[in-house]
C-alpha positions in Angstrom: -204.9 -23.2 41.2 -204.4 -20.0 42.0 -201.5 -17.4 41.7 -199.6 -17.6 44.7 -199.9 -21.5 44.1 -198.4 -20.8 40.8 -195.7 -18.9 41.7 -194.3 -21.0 44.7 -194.2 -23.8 42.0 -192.4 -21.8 39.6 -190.0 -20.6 42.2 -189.8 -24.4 43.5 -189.0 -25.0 39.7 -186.2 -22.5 39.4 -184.8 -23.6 42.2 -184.7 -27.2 41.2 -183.6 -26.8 37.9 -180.5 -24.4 39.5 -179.3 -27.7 41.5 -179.5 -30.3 38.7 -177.7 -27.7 36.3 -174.8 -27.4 39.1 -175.0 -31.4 39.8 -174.4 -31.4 36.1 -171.6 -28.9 35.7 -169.6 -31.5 37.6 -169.7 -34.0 35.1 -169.6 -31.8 32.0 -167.0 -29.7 32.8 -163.8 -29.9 30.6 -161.5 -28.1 32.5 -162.1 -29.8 35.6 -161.0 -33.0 33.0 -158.2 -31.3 31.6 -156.7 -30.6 34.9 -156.9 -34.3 36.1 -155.3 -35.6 33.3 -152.6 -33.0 33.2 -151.5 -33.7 36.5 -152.0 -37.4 36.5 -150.5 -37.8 33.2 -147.8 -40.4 33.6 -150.5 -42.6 35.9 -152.5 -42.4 32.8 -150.2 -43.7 30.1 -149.0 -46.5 32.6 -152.5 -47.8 33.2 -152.8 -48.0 29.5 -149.9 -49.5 29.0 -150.8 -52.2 31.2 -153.7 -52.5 30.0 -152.3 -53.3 26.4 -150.1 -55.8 27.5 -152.6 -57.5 29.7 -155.3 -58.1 26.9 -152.4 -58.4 24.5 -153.6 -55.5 22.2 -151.5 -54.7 19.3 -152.2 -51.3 17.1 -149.0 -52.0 14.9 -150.5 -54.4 12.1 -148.7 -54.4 9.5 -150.2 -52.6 6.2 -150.2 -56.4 4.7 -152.5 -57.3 7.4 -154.8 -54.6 7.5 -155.6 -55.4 4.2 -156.0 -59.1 4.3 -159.0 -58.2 7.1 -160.7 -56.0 5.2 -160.7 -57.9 2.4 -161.6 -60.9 4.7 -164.6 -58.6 6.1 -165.4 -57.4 2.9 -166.4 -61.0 0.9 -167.9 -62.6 4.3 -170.6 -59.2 4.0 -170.2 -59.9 0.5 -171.8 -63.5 0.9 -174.2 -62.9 3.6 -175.9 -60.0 1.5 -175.8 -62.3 -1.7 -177.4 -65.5 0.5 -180.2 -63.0 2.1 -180.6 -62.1 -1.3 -181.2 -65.5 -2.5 -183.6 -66.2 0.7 -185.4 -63.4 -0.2 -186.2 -64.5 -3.8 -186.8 -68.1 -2.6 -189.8 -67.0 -0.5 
């Protein structure tokens, strides 16, 4: 190759690389984000709202229950790293 050959690629380059970082901009930009959800706001919270109620998500355990599924999560781990445990001494 020589230099002219070069340089149009380079300048191709460039010029490629200019478009993907603008094509990019578009999804990366966080004002462009903030503005939607300021100004769809109340859309927002409804769709979420419906959304809770249609898969029947509750965030208000109470502290009771929070603790009875950790403690639930925390022997059944408990157990499974005991019986590899065992496995592994077995073989």
């Amino acid at each position: 190759m020589n230099n002219e050959e070069l340089i149009k690629e380079n300048l191709a380059l460039k010029d490629e690389i200019q478009l993907l970082k603008e094509h990019l901009k578009k999804y990366t930009a966080p004002l462009n984000k903030k503005k939607y959800y300021e100004n769809n706001k109340e859309e927002i919270k409804a769709k979420v709202k419906e959304y809770k109620e249609k898969t029947n998500y509750y965030s208000n355990l109470t502290i009771e229950k929070k603790k009875e599924y950790a403690k639930r999560a925390y022997l059944n781990k408990k157990a499974k790293l005991e019986k590899e445990k065992q496995e592994n001494q077995n073989i």
